[in-house]
Backbone as CSV, one residue per row, in Angstrom:
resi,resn,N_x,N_y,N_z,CA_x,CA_y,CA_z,C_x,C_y,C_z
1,UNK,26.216,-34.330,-14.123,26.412,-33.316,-15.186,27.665,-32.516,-14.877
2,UNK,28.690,-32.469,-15.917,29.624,-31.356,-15.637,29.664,-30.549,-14.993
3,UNK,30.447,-29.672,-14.240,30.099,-28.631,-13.801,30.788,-27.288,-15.254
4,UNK,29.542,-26.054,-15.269,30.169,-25.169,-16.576,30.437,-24.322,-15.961
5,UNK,31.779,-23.391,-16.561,31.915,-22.213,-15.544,31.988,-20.986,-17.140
6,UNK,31.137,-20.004,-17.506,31.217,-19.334,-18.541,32.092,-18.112,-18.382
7,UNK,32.735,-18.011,-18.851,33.648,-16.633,-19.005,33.279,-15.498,-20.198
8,UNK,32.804,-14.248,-19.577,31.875,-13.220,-20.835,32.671,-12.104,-20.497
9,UNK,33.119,-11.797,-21.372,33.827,-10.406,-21.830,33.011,-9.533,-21.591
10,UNK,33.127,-8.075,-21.774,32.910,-7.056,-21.762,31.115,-6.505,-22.869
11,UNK,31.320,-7.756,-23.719,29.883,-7.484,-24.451,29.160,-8.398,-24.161
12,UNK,28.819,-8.849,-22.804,27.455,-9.812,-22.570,27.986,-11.055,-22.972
13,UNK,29.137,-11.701,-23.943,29.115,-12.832,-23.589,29.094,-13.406,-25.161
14,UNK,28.834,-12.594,-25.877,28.181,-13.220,-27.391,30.025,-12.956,-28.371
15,UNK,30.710,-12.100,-27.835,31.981,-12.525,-28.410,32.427,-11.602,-29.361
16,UNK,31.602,-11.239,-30.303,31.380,-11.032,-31.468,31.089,-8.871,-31.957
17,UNK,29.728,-9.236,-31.775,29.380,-7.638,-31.861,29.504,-6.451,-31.009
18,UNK,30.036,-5.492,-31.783,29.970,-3.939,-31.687,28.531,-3.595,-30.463
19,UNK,29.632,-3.138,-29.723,28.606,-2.437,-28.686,26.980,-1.850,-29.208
20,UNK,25.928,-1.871,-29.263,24.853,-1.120,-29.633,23.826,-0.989,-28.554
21,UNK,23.011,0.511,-28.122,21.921,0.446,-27.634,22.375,0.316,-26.543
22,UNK,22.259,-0.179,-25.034,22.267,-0.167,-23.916,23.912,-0.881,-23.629
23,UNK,24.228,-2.105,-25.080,25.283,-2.703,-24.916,26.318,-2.109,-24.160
24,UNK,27.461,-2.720,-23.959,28.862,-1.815,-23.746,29.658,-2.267,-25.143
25,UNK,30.727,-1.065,-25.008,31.565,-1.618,-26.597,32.202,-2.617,-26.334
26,UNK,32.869,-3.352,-27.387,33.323,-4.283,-27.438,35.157,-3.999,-26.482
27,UNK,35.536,-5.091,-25.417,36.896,-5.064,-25.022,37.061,-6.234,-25.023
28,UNK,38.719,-6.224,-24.996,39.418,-8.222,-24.725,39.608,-8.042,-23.358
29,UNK,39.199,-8.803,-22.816,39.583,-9.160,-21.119,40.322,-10.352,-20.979
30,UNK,40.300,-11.190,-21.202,41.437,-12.033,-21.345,42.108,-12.949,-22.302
31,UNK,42.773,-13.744,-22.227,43.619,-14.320,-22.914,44.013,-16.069,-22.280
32,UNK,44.856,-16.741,-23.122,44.918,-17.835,-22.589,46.558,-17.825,-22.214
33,UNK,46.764,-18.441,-21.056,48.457,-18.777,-20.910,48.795,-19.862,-20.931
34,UNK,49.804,-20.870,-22.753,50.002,-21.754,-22.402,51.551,-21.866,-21.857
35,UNK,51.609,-23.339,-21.011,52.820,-23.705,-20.667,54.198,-23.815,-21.196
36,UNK,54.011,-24.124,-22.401,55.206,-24.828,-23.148,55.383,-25.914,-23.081
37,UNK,54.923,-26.675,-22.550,55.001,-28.193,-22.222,53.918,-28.964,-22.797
38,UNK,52.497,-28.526,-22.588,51.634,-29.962,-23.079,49.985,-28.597,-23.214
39,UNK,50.327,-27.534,-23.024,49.240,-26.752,-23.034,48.451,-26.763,-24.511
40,UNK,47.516,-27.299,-25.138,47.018,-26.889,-26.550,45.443,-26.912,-26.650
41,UNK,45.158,-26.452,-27.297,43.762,-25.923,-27.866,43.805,-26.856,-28.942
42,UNK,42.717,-27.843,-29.141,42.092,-29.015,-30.849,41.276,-28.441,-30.992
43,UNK,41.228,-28.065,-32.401,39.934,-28.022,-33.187,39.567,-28.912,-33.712
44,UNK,40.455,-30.484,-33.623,39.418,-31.352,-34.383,40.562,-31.611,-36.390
45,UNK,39.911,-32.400,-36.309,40.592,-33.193,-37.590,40.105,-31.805,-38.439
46,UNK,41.041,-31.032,-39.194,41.072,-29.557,-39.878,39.439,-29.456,-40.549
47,UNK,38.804,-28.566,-40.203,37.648,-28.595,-40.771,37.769,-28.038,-42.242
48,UNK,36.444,-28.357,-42.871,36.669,-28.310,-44.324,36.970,-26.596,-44.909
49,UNK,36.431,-26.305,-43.912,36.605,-24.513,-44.095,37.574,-23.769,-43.734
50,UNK,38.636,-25.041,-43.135,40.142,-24.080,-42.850,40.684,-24.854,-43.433
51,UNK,40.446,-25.990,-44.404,41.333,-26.615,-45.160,41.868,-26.003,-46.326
52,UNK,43.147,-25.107,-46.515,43.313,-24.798,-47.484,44.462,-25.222,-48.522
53,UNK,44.650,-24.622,-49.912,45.096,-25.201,-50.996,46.364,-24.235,-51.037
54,UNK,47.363,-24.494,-52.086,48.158,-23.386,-52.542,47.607,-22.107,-53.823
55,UNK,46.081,-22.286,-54.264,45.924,-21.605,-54.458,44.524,-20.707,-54.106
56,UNK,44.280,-21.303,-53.026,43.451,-20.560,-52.247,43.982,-19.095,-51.327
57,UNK,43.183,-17.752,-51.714,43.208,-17.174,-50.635,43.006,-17.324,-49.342
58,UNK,43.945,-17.106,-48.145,43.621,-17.280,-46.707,44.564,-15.988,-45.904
59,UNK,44.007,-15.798,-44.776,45.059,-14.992,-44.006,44.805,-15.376,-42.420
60,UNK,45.754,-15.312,-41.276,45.651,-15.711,-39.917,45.915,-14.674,-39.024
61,UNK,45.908,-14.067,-38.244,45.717,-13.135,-37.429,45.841,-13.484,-35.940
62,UNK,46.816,-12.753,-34.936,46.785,-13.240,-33.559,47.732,-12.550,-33.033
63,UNK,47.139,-12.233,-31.550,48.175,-11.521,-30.490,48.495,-12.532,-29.841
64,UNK,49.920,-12.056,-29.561,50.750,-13.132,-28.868,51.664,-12.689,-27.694
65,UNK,52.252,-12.841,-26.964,53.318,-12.690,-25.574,53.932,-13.847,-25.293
66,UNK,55.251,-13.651,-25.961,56.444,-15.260,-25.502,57.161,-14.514,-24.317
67,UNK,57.321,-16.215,-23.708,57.877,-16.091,-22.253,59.258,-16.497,-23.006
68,UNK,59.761,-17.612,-23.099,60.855,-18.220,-24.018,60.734,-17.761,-25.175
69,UNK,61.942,-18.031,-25.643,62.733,-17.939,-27.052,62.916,-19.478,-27.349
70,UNK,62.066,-20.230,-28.016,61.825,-21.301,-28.343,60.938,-21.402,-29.298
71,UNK,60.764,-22.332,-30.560,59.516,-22.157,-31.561,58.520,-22.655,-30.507
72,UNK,57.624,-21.490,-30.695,56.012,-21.132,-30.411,55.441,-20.802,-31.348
73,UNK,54.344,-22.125,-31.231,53.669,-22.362,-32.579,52.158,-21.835,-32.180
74,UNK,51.563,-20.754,-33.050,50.546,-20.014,-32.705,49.468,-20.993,-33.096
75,UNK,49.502,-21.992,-34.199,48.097,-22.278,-35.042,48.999,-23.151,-36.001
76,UNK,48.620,-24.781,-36.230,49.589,-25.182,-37.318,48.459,-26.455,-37.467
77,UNK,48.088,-26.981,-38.333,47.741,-28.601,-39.030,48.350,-29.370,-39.690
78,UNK,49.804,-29.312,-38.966,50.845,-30.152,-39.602,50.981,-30.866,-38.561
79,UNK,50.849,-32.494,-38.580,50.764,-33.577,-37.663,52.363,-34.136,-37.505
80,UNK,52.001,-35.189,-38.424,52.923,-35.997,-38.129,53.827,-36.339,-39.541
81,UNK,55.590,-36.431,-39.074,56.305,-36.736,-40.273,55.816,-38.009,-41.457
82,UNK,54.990,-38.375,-41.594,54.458,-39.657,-41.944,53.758,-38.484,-43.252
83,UNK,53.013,-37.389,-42.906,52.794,-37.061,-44.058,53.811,-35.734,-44.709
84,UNK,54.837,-35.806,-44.264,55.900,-34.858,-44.709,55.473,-33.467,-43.695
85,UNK,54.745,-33.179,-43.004,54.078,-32.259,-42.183,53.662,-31.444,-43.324
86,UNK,52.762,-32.190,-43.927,51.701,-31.052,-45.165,50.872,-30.005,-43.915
87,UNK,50.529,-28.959,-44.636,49.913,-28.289,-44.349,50.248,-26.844,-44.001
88,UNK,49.629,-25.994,-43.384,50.170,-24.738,-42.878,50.895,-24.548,-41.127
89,UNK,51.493,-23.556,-40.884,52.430,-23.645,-39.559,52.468,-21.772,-39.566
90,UNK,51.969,-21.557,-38.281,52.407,-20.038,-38.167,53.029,-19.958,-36.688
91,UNK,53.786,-19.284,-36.386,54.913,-19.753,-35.530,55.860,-18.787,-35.337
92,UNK,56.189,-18.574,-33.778,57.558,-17.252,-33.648,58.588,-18.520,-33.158
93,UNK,59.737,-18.676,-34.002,61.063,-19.647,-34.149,62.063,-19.113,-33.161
94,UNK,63.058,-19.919,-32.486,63.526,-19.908,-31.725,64.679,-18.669,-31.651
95,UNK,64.630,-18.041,-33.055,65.287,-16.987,-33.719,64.506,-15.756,-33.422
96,UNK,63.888,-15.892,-32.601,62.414,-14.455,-32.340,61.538,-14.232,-33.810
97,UNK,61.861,-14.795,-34.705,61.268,-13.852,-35.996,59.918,-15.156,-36.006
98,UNK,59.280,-14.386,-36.817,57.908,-14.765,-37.221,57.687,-15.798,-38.252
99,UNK,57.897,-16.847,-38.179,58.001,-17.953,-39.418,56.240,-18.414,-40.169
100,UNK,55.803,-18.431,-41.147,54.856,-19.259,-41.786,55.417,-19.861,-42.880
101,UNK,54.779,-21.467,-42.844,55.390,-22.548,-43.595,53.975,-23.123,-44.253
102,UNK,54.054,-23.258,-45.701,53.096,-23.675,-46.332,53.692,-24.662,-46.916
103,UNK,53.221,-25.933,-46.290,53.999,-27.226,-46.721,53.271,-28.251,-47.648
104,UNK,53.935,-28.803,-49.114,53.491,-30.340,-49.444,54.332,-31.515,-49.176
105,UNK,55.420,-31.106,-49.267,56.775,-32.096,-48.637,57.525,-31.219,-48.294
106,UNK,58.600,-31.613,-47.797,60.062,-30.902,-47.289,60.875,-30.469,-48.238
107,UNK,60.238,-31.035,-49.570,61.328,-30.402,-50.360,60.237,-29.172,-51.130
108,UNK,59.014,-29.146,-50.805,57.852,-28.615,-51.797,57.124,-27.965,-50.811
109,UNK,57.795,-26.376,-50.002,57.199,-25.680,-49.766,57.745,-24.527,-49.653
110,UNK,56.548,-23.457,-49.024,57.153,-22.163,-49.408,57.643,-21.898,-47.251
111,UNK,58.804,-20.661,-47.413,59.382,-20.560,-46.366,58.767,-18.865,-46.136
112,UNK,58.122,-18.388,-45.148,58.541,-16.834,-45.038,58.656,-16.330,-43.552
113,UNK,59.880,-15.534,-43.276,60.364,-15.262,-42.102,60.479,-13.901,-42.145
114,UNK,60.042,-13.250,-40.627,60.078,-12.009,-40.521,61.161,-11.518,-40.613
115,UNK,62.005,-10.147,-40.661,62.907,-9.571,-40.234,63.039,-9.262,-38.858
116,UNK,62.035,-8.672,-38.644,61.444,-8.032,-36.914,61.506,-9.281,-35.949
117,UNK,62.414,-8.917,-35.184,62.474,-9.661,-33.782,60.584,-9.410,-32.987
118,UNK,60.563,-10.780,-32.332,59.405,-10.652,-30.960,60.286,-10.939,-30.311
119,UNK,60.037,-10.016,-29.266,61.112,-10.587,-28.156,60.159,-10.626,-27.171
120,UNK,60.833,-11.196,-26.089,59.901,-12.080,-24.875,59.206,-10.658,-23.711
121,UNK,58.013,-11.071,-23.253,57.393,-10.281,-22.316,56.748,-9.153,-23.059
122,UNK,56.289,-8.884,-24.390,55.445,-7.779,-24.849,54.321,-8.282,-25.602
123,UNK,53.624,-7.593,-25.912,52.588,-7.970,-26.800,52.877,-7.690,-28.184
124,UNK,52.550,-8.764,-28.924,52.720,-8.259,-30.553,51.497,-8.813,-31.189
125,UNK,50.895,-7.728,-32.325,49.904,-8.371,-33.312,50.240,-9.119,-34.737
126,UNK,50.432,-10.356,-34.336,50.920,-10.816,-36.135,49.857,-11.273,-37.076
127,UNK,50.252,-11.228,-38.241,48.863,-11.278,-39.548,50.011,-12.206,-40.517
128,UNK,49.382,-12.635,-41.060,50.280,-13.512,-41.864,48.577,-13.767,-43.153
129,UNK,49.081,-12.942,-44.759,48.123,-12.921,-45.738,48.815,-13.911,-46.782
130,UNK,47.766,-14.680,-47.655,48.470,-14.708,-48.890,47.275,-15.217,-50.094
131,UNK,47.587,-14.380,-51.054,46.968,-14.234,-52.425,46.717,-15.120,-53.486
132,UNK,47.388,-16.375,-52.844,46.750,-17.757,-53.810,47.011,-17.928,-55.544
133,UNK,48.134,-17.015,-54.939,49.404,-17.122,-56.644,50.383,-18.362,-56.736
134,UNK,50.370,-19.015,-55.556,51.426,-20.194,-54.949,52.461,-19.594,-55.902
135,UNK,53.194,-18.417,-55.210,54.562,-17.988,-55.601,54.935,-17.103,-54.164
136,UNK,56.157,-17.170,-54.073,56.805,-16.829,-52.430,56.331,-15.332,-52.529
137,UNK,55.947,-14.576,-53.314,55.557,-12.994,-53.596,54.372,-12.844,-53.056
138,UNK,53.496,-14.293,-53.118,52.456,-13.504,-52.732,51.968,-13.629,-51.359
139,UNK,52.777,-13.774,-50.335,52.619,-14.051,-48.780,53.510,-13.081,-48.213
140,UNK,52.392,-12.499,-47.143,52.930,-11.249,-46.353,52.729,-11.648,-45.246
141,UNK,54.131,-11.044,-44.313,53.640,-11.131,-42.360,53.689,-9.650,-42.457
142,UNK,52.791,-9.168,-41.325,52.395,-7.662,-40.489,52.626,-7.972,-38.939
143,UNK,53.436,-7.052,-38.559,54.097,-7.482,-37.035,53.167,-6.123,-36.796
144,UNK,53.032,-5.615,-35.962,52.110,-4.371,-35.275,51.361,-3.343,-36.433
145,UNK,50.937,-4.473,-37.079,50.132,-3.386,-38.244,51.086,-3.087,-39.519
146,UNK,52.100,-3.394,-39.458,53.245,-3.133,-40.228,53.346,-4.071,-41.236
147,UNK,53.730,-3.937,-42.518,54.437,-5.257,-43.499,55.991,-5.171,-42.774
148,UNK,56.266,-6.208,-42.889,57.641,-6.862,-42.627,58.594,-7.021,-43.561
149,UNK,59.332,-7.347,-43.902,60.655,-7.126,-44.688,60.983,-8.636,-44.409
150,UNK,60.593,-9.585,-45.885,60.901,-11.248,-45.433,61.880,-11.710,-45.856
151,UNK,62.339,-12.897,-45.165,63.155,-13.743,-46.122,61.734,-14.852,-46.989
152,UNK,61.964,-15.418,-48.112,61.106,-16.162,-48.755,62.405,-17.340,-49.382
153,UNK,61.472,-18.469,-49.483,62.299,-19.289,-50.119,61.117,-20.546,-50.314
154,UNK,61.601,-21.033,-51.331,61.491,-22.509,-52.112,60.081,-22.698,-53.304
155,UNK,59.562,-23.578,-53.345,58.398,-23.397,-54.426,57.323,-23.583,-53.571
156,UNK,55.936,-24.327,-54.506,55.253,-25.232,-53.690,53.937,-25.413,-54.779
157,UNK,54.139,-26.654,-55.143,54.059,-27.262,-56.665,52.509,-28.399,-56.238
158,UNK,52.625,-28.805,-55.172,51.818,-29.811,-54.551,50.860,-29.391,-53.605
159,UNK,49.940,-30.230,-53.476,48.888,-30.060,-52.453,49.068,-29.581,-51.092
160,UNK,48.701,-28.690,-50.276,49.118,-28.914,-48.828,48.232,-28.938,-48.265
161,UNK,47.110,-29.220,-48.666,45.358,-29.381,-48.043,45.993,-30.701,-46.921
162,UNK,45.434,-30.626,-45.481,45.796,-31.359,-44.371,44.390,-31.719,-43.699
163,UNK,44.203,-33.158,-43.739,42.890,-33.609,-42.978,44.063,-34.125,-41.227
164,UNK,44.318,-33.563,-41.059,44.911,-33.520,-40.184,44.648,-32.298,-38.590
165,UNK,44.633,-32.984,-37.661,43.632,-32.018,-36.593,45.000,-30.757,-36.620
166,UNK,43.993,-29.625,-36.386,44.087,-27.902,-36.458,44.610,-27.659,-34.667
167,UNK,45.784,-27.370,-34.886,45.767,-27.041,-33.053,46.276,-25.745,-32.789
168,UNK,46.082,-25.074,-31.912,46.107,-23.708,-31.556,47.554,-23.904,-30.452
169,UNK,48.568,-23.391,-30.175,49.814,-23.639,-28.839,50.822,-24.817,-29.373
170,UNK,50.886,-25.199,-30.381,51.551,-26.246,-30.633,51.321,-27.008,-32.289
171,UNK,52.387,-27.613,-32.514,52.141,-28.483,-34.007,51.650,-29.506,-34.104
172,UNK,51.920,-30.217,-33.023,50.748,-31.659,-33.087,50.906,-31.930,-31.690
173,UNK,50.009,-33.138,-31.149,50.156,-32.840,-29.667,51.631,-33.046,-29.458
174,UNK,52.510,-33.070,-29.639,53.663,-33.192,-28.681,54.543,-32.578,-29.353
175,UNK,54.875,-31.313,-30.430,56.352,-30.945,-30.258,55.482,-29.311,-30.336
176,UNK,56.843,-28.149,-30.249,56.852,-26.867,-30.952,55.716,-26.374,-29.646
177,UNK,55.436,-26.526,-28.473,54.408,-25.333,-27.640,54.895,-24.351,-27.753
178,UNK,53.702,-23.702,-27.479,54.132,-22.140,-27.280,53.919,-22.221,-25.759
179,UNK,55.293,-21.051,-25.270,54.731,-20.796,-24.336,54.734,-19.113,-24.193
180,UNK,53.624,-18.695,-23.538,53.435,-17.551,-23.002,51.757,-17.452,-23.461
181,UNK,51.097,-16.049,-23.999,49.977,-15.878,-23.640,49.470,-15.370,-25.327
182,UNK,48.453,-16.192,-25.901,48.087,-15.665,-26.949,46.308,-15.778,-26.739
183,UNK,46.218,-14.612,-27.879,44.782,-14.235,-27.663,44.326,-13.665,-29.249
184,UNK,42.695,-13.551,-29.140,42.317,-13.090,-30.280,42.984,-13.700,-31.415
185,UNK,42.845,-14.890,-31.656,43.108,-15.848,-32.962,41.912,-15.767,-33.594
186,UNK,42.276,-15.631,-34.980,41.105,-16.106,-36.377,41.924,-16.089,-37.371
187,UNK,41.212,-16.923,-38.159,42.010,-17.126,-39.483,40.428,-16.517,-41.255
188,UNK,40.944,-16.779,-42.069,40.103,-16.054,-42.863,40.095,-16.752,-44.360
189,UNK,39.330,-16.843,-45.265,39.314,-17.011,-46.402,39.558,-16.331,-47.978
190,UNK,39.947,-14.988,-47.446,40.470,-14.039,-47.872,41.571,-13.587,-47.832
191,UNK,42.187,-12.791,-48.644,43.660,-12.191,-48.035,43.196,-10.720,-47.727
192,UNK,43.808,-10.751,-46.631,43.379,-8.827,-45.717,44.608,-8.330,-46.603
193,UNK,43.817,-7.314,-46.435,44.806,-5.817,-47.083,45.373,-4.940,-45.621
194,UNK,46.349,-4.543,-46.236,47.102,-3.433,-45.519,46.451,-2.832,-44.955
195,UNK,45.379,-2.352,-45.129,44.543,-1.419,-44.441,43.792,-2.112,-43.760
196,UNK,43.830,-3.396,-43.906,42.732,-4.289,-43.126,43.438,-4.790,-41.927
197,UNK,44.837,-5.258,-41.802,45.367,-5.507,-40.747,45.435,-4.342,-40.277
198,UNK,46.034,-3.353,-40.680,46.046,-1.781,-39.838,44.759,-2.121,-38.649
199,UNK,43.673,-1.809,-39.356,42.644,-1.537,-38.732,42.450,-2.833,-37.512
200,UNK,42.654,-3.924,-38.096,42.812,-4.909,-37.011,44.111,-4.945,-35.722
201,UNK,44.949,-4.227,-36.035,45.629,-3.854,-34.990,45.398,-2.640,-34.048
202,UNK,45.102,-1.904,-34.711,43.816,-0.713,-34.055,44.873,-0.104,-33.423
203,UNK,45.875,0.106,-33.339,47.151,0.979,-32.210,47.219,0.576,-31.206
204,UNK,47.090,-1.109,-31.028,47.382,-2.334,-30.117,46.285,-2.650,-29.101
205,UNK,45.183,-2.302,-29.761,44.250,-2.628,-28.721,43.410,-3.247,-29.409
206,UNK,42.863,-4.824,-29.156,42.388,-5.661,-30.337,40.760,-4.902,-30.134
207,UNK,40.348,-4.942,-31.502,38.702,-4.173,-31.392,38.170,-5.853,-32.194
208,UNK,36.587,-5.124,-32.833,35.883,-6.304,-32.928,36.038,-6.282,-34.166
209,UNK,36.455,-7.474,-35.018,36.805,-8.118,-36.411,35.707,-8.646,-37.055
210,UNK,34.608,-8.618,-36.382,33.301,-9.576,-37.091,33.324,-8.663,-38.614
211,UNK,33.633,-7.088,-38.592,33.274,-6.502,-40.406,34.334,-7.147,-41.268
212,UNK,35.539,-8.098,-41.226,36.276,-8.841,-41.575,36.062,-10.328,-42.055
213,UNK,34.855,-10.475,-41.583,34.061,-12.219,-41.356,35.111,-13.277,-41.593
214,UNK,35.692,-12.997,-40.437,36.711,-14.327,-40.324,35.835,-15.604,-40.089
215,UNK,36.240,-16.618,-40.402,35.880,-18.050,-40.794,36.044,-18.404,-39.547
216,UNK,37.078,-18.309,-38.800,36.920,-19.028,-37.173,37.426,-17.306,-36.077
217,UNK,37.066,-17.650,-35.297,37.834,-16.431,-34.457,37.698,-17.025,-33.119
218,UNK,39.011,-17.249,-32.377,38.851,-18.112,-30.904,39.295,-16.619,-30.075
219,UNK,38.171,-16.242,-29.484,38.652,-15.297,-28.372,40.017,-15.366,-26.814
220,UNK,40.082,-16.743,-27.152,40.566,-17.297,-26.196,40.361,-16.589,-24.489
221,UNK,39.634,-16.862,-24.339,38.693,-16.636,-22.802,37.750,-16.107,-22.952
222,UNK,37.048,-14.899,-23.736,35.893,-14.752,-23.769,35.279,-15.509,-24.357
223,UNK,33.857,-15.635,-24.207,32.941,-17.153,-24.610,33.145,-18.205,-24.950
224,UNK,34.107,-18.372,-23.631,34.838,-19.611,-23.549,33.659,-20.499,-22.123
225,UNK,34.148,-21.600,-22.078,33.359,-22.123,-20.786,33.794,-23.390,-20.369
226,UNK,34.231,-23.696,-19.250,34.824,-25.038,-18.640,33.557,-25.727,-18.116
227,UNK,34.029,-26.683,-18.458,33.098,-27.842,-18.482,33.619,-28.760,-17.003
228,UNK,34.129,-28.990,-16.300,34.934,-29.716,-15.339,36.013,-30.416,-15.903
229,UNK,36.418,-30.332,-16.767,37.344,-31.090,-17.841,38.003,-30.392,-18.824
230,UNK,37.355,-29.661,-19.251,38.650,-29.158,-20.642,37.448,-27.641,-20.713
231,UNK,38.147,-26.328,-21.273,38.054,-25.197,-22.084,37.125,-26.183,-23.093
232,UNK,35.892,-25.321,-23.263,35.389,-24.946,-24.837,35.789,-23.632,-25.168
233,UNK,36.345,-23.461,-26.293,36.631,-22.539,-26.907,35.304,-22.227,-28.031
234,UNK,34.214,-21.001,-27.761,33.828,-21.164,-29.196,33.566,-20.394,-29.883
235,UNK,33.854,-20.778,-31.510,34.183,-19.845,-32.581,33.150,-18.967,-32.846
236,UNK,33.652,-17.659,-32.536,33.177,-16.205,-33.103,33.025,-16.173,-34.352
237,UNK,33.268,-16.986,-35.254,33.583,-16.401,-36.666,32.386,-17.269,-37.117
238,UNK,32.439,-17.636,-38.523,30.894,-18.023,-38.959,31.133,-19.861,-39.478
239,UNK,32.547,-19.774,-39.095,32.913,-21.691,-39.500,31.918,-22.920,-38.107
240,UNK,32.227,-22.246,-37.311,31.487,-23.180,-36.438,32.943,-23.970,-35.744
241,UNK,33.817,-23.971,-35.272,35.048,-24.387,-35.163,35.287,-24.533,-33.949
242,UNK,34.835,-25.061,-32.711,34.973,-24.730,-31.745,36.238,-25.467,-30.794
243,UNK,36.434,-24.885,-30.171,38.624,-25.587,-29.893,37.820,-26.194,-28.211
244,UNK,39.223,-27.089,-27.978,38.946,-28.332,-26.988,40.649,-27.453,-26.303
245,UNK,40.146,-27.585,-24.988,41.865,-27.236,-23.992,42.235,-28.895,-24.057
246,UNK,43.413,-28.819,-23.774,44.122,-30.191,-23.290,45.132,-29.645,-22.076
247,UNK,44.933,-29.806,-20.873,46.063,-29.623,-19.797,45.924,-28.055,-19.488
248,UNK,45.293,-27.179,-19.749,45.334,-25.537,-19.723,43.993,-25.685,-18.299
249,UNK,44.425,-25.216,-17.076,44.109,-25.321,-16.064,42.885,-24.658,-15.920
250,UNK,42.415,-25.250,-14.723,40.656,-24.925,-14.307,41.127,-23.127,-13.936
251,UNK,39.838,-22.624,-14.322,39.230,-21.293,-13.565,39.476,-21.479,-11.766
252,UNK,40.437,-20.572,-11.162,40.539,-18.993,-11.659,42.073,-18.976,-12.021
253,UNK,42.529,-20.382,-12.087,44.258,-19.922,-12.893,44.014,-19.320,-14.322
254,UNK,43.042,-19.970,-14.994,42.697,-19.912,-16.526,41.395,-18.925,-16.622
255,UNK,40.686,-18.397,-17.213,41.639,-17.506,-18.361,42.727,-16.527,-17.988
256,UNK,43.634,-16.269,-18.348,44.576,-14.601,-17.911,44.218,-13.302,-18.343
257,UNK,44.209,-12.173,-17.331,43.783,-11.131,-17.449,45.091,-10.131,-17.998
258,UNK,45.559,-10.834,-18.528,46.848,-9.850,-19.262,46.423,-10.243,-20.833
259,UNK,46.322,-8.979,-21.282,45.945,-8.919,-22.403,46.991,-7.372,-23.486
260,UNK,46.679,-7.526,-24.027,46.805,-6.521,-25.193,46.757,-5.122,-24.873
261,UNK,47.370,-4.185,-24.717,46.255,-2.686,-24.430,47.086,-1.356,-24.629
């Protein structure tokens, strides 16, 4: 039998709920550090509940820390050029700014880029919403709670629904890692409001998102658990989504205690 090694945060372990009763409140204790090289988190061929449309509401959410200035790809289900890389891509570009790409082909998608530099060695909270108008107006990035000031460009006329596997550190297994340390990922079926990322950035200290009911939420180290082989990652949120490590090292290199705060 495997050997499991469980990693429990600050609330017993369950990930999720608001301190109550004897509980303690909810804190992030750690985070994951990938390499840049081959480090990624699978969720698996895109589940049906993060498969989305151009006119579906969705929004993505995640703290991040780049070591390099290189595209670091937070969360993307865009595989392989074979299908034009349909799908969605959220991502800090080798330009520091904050890129999300909602793709049906290369010539048939929408572009939006932050103004706001990330620059390497800090923590930043990015949110990336959009309103399911499939028009470049209706997609917003929030860098520390903030709306951003974008560039936007192109249409997006076609499908970008992707049965294509969902990976967390990278675009498909082999290009775009991120490297440095991201944490507190979820994505949503809704578009958050201004006041909703506010509150999810909390004045940089990630709190608990369950009154948000995100669809997946990977704590990345809390109620997480190594198996002798790979990270289970598993989903806080109510999709059931649970992420696979590939190459992200055994306990006690993995999880990292640098977090957010």
């Amino acid at each position: 039998m495997p050997m499991q090694i469980s990693i429990s945060n600050a609330i017993g372990g369950d990930g999720g709920a608001q301190g109550s009763g004897n509980r303690p409140s909810f804190a992030s204790t750690n985070s994951f550090t990938f390499d840049g090289n081959d480090d990624t988190i699978n969720v698996g061929a895109t589940p049906l509940n993060l498969r989305f449309n151009r006119l579906d509401t969705f929004s993505f959410s995640a703290w991040v820390k780049i070591d390099t200035t290189q595209q670091n790809v937070i969360l993307s289900n865009q595989l392989a050029p074979s299908t034009n890389y349909r799908g969605y891509y959220f991502a800090v570009n080798s330009a520091k700014k904050v890129i999300v790409i909602l793709r049906s082909t290369t010539s048939d998608r929408f572009y939006f880029i932050s103004t706001t530099d990330i620059n390497t060695s800090q923590w930043y909270h990015i949110a990336f919403t959009y309103d399911g108008t499939a028009t470049a107006s209706g997609g917003n990035i929030y860098i520390n709670g903030i709306a951003d000031s974008l560039t936007t460009s192109g249409t997006l006329l076609g499908t970008m629904e992707s049965f294509d596997p969902l990976y967390l550190g990278c675009r498909s297994n082999a290009d775009n890692f991120f490297n440095g340390n991201i944490d507190e990922v979820s994505i949503f079926n809704t578009e958050l409001s201004a006041s909703d990322v506010t509150s999810i950035y909390n004045s940089g200290v990630p709190n608990d998102i369950s009154s948000f009911n995100p669809i997946s939420w990977w704590r990345m180290g809390e109620a997480a658990t190594y198996t002798g082989r790979e990270w289970v990652l598993t989903d806080q949120g109510s999709g059931g989504n649970d992420g696979f490590s590939n190459t992200i090292p055994a306990p006690p290199a993995q999880p990292s205690t640098d977090v957010p705060s």
